[in-house]
C-alpha positions as CSV (number, residue, x, y, z in Angstrom):
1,X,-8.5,30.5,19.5
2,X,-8.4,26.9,21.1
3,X,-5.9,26.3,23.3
4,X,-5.0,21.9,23.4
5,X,-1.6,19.9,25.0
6,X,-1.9,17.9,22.0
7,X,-3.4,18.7,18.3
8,X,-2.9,16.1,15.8
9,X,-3.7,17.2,11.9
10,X,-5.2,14.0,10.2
11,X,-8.1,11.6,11.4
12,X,-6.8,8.8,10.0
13,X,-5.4,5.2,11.4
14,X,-2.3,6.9,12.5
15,X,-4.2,10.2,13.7
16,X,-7.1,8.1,15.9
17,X,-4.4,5.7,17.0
18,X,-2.2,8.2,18.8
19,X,-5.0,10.4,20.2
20,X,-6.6,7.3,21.9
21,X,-3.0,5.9,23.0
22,X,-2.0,9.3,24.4
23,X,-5.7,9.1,27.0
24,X,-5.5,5.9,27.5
25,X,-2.1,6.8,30.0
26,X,-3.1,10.4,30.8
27,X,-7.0,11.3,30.5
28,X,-5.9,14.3,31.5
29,X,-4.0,15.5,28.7
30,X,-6.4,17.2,26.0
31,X,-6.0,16.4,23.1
32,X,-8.2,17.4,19.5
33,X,-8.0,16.3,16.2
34,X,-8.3,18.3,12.9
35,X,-9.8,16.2,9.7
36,X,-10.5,18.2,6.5
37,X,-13.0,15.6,5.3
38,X,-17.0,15.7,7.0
39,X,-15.8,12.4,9.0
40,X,-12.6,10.6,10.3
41,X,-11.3,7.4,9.3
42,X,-12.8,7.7,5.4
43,X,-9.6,6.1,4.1
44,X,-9.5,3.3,6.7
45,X,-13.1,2.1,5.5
46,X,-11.6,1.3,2.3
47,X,-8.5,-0.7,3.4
48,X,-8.6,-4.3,2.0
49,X,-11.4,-4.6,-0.1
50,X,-13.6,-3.7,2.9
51,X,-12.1,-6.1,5.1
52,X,-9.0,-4.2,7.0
53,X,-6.1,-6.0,6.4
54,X,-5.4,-4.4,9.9
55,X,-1.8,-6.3,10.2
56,X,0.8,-9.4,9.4
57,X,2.3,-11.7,11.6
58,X,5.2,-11.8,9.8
59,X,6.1,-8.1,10.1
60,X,10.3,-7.4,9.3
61,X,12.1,-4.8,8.2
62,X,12.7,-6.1,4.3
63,X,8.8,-5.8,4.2
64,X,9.2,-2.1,3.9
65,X,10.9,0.7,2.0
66,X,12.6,3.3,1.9
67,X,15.9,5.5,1.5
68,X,16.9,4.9,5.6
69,X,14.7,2.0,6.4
70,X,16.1,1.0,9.3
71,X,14.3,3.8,10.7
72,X,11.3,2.5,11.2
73,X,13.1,-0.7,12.9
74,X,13.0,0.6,16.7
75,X,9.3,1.1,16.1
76,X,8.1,-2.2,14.3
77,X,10.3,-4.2,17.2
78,X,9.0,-2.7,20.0
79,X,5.6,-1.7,19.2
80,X,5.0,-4.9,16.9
81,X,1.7,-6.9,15.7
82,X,1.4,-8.4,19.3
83,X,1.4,-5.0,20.6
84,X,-0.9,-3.7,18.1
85,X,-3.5,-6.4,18.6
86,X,-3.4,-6.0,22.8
87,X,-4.6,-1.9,21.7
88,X,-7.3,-3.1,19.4
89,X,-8.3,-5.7,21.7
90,X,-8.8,-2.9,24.4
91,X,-11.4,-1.3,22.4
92,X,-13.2,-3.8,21.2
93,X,-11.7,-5.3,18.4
94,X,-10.8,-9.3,17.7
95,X,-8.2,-10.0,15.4
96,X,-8.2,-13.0,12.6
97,X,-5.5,-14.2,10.6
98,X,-5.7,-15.8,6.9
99,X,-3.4,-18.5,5.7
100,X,-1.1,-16.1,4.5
101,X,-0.7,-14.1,8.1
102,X,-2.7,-11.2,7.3
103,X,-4.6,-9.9,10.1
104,X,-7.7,-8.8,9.8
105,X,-10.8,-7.6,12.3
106,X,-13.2,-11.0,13.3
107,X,-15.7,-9.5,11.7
108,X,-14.2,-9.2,8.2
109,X,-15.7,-5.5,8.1
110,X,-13.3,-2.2,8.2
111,X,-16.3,-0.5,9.4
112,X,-16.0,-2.1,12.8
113,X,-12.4,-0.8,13.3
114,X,-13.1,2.8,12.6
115,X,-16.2,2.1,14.6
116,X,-13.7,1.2,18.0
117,X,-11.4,4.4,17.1
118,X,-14.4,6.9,16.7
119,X,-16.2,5.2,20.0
120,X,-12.6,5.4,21.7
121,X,-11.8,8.9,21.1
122,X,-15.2,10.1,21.8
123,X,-15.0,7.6,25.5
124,X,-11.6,8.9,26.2
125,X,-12.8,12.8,25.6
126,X,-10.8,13.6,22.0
127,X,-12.4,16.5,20.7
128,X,-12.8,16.3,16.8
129,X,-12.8,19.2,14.1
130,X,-14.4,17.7,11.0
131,X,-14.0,19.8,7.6
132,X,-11.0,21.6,8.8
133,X,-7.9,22.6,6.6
134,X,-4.9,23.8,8.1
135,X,-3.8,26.0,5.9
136,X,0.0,26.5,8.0
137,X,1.2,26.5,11.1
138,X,4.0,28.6,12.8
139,X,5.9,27.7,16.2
140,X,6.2,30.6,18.8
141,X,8.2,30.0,21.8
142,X,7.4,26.7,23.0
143,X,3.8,26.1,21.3
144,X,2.2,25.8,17.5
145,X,0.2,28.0,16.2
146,X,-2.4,26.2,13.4
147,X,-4.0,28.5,10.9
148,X,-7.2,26.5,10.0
149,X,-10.5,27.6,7.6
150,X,-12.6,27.2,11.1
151,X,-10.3,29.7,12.8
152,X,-6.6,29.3,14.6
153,X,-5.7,26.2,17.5
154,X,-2.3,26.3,19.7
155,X,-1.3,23.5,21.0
156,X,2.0,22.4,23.1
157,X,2.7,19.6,20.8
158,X,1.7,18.7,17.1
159,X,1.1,15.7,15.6
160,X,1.2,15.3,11.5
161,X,-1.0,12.3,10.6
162,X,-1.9,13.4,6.9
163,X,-0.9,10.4,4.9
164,X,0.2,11.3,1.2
165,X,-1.6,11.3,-2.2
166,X,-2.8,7.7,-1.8
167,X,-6.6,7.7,-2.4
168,X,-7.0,11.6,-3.5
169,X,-8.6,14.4,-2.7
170,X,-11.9,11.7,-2.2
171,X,-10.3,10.2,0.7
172,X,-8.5,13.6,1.9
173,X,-5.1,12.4,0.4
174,X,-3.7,15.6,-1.1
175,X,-0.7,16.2,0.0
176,X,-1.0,19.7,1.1
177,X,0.8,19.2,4.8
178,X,3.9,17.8,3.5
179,X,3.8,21.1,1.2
180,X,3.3,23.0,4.3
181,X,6.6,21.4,5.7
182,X,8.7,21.9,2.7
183,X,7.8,25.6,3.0
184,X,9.1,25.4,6.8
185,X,12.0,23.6,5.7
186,X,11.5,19.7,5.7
187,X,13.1,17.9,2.8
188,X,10.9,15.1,1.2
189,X,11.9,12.3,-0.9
190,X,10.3,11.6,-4.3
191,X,7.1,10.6,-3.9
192,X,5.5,8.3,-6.3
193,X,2.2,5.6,-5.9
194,X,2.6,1.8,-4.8
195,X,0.5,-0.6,-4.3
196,X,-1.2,0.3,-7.4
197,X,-2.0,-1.0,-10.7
198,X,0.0,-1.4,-13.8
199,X,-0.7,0.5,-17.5
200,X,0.7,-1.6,-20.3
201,X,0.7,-1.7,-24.1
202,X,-2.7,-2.6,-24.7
203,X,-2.5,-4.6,-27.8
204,X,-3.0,-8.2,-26.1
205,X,-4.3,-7.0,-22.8
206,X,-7.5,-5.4,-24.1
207,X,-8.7,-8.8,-25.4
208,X,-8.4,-10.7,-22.2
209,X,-10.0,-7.7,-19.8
210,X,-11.6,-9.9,-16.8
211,X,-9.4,-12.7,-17.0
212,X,-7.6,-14.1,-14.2
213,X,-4.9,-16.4,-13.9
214,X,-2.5,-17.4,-11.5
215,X,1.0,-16.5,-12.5
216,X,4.7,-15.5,-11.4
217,X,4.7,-11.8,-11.9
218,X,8.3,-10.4,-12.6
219,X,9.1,-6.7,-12.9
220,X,12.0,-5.7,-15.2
221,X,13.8,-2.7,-15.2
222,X,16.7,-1.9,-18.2
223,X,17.4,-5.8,-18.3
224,X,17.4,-6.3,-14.7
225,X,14.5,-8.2,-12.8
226,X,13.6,-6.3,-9.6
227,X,11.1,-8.0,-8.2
228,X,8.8,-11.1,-8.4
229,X,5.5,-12.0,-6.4
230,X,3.0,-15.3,-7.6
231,X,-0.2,-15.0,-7.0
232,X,-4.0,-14.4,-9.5
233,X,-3.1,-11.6,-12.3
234,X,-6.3,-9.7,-13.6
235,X,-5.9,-8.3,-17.1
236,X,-7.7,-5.1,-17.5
237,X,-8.5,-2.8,-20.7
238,X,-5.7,-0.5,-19.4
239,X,-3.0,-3.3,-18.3
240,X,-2.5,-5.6,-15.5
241,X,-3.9,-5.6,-11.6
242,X,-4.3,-7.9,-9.0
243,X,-1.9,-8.8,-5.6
244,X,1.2,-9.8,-7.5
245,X,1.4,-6.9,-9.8
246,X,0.1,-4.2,-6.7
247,X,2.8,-5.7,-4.7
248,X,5.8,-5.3,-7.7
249,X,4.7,-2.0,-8.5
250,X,6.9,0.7,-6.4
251,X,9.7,1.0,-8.6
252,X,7.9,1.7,-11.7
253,X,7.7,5.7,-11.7
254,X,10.6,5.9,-9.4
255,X,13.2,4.7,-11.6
256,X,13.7,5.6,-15.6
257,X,14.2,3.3,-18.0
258,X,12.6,0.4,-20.1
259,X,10.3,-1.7,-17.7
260,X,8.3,-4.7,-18.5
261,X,6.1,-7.3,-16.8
262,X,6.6,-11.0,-17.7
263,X,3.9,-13.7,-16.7
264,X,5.0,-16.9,-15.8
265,X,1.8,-18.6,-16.7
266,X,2.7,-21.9,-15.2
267,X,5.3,-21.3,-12.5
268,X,5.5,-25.0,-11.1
269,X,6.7,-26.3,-14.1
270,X,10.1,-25.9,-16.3
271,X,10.6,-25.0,-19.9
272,X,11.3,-28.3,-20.8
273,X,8.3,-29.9,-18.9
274,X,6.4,-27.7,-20.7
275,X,8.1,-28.9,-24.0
276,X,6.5,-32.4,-23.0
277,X,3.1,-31.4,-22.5
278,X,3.1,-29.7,-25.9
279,X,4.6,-32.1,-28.0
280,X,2.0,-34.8,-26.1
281,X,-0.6,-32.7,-26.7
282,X,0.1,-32.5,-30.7
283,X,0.3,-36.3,-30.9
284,X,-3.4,-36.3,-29.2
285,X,-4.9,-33.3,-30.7
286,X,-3.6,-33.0,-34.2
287,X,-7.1,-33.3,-35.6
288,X,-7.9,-30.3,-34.2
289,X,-7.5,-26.4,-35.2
290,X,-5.0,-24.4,-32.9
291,X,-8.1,-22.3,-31.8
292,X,-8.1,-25.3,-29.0
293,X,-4.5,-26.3,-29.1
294,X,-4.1,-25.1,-25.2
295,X,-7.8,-25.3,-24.3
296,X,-7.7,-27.5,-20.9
297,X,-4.0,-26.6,-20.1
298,X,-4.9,-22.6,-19.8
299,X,-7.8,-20.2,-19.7
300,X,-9.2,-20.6,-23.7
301,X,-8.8,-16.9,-24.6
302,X,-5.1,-16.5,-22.4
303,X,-4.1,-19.7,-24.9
304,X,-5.3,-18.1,-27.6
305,X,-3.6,-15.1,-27.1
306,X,-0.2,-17.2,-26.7
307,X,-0.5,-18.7,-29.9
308,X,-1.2,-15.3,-31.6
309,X,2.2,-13.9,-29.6
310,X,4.1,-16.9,-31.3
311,X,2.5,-16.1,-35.0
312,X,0.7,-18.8,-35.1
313,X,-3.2,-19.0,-36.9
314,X,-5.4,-20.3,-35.2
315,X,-7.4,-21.2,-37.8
316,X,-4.4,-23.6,-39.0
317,X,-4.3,-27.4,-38.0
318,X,-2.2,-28.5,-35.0
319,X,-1.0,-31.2,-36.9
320,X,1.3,-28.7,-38.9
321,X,3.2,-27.4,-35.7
322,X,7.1,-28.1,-35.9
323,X,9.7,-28.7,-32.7
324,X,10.5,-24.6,-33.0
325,X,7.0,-23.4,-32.1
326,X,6.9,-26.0,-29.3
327,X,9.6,-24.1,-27.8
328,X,8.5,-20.6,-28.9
329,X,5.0,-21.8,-27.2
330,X,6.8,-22.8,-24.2
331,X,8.2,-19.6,-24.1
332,X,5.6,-17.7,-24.3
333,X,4.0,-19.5,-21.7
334,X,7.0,-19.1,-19.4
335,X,7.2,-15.4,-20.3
336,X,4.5,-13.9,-21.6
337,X,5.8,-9.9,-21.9
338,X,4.2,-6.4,-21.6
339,X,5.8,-3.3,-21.8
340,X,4.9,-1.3,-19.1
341,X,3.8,2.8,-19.5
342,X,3.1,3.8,-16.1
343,X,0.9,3.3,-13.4
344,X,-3.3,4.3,-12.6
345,X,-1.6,7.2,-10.7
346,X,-1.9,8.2,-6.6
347,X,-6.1,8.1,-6.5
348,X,-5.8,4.2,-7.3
349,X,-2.8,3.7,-5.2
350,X,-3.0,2.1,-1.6
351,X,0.2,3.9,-0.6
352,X,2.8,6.5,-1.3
353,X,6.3,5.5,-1.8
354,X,8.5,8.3,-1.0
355,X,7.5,11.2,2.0
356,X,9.5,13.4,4.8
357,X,12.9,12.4,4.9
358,X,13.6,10.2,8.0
359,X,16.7,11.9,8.8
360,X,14.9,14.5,10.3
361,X,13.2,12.7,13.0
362,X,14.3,11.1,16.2
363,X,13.3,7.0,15.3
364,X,12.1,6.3,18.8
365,X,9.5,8.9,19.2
366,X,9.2,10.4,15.4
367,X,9.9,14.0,17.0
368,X,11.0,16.5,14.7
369,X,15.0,17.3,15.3
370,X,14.1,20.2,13.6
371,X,11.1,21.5,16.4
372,X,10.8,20.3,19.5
373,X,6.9,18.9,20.2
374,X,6.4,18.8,16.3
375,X,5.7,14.6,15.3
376,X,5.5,13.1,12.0
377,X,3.8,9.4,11.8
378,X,2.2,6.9,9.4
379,X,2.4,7.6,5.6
380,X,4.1,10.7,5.8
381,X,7.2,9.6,6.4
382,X,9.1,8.0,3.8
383,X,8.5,4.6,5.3
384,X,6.1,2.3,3.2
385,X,5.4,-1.5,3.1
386,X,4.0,-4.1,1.1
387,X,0.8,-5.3,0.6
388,X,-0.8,-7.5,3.6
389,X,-1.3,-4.9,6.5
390,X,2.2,-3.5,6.7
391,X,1.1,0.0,6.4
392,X,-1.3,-0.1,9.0
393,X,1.0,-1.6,11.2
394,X,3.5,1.3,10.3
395,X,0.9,3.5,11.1
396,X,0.4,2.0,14.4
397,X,3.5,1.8,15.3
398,X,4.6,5.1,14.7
399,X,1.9,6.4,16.4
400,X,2.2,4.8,19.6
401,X,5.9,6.1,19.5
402,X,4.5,9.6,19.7
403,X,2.0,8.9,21.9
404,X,4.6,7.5,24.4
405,X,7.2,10.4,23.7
406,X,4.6,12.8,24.8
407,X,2.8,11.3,27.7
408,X,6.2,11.0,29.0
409,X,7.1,14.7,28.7
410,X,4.3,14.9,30.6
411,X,5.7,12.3,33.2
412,X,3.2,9.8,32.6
């Protein structure tokens, strides 16, 4: 039995991030962490296409989620972007930013960031248990006992850095520590992917797998639209993907109903502008079959698809379109709509909505209100963000929060 001040279950961003914050005021403190995968930091490799989106520069509160989101406000204020780039900077890593504020490492490559944790921790004296499961853990007097497959651990304090489902069981995402809390009490709030990919009806989809286009993406839910992001759409043989539908996807398995998609295909102009272009484009093209009608104004095989939507042959001469399938063209263009079935589920998901109920932490040092010297950060929590580096910089911040709480317990 191994006897640590500080154990933290989960060798993730939020997991390294503490340990190395918690040495970096008191080498003195020990401090282990327990990782059920062969090495830490797996699921941080994978983190913007290989590149890290590390952080934003334009982190606020209505970038995240949740049912008490201001929550996580005392820790994104104090322990911010700035704060998290000084820490990185300390062990080695340079930040660069894109033109739309994301922050990523210098050198483009998410390797070099788990790189600086692992050669932090192992600087700074963190021990490391690789391919250890806790299997439950059980507070007696004022210390934790952890029940692992490589034996038992006590430890003064306890830090749960898990994550969710996001990733699977590949990337050590199964959600078996929050089902350890629920047993010892915790309530959790529905829990359901984001950041993820969109199944749709397949009938138009399937024929346009690879395409991209730039597009307004809208979600609607029962009538009401809940949320729009622009950016490139990828069709896929299953539905739709790419940033604008990732970043619109929370709400689809956390709220019933009829839910759609609709593409604005060309977002910077109006219906009636559009209207224009077509008529225009009938007076020049009418020689032609509708097979090329909108070849030149959108991606041949997205046009094509259009005119089917509209009834339209394409084997039929332009010249024989009337004012009413202008508009219904238009339309189409301006909404082009797919009825959405679900989602590609927690493995393809970058983050999970939903986690411990905030209610039962303290917000300034994500103690448990429940048991003293027990911490929940990161993804655990039901605290999530959108796409562009807002759940790493959850995760930092959080972390740092416990790693402050406890150093100064320990009146350092």
């Amino acid at each position: 039995m191994q006897k640590y001040d500080v154990i933290i279950i989960g060798g993730g961003a939020a997991g390294m991030c503490a340990a190395i914050n918690i040495k970096m005021r008191d080498r003195s403190i020990s401090v282990a962490i327990l990782e059920q995968l062969s090495r830490v930091g797996k699921k941080l490799i994978t983190t913007g296409n290989g590149r890290c989106n590390i952080s934003n520069m334009q982190i606020s509160l209505d970038r995240y989620h949740g049912e008490n989101i201001n929550f996580a406000e005392y820790a994104l204020t104090n322990f911010d972007n700035y704060y998290a780039a000084d820490f990185f900077s300390e062990i080695g890593v340079m930040f660069t930013y894109d033109e739309k504020c994301r922050a990523y490492p210098y050198s483009l490559q998410a390797s070099s960031v788990v790189d600086a944790l692992r050669f932090a921790i192992d600087e700074y004296g963190v021990d490391i248990f690789i391919d250890t499961t806790v299997k439950s853990y059980l507070k007696q007097k004022n210390q934790f006992v952890i029940n692992t497959n490589n034996g038992d651990f006590i430890a003064d304090n306890l830090i749960i850095a898990t994550g969710l489902y996001s990733g699977g069981q590949k990337l050590g995402s199964n959600g078996s520590m929050v089902e350890i809390l629920k047993k010892s009490g915790y309530k959790v709030v529905k829990t359901t992917p984001a950041i993820v990919q969109l199944k749709t009806d397949t009938g138009v989809v399937k024929g346009l797998k690879g395409i991209k286009v730039n597009a307004d993406a809208t979600l609607i839910i029962n009538g009401n639209a809940v949320r729009s992001d622009f950016g490139e759409v990828l069709f896929c043989d299953y539905g739709l993907s790419g940033p604008p539908i990732m970043q619109i996807s929370r709400e689809v398995e956390r709220v019933k109903g009829d839910k759609f998609i609709i593409l604005d295909l060309m977002p910077e102009y109006s219906f009636a502008n559009i209207c224009d272009m077509l008529q225009f484009r009938v007076s020049a093209l009418y020689t032609r079959n509708l097979d090329e009608f909108l070849s030149g104004m959108l991606n041949k095989r997205v046009g094509q698809a259009v005119l089917k939507l509209c009834g339209l042959k394409l084997s039929e001469s332009v010249s024989g379109l009337e004012a009413s399938d202008i508009k219904q063209i238009a339309s189409v263009i301006k909404g082009m709509k797919f009825k959405v079935v679900g989602t590609t589920g927690f493995d393809n998901s970058q983050v999970t909505a939903g986690g411990l109920d905030t209610n039962q932490f303290n917000n300034q040092t994500m103690m448990s209100k429940r048991e003293r010297g027990l911490y929940c950060i990161g993804e655990i929590l039901d605290i999530d963000g959108d796409c562009g580096g807002f759940n790493l910089q959850w995760a930092w911040s959080s972390a740092i929060c416990a790693a402050n709480s406890i150093c100064n317990d320990f009146g350092v």
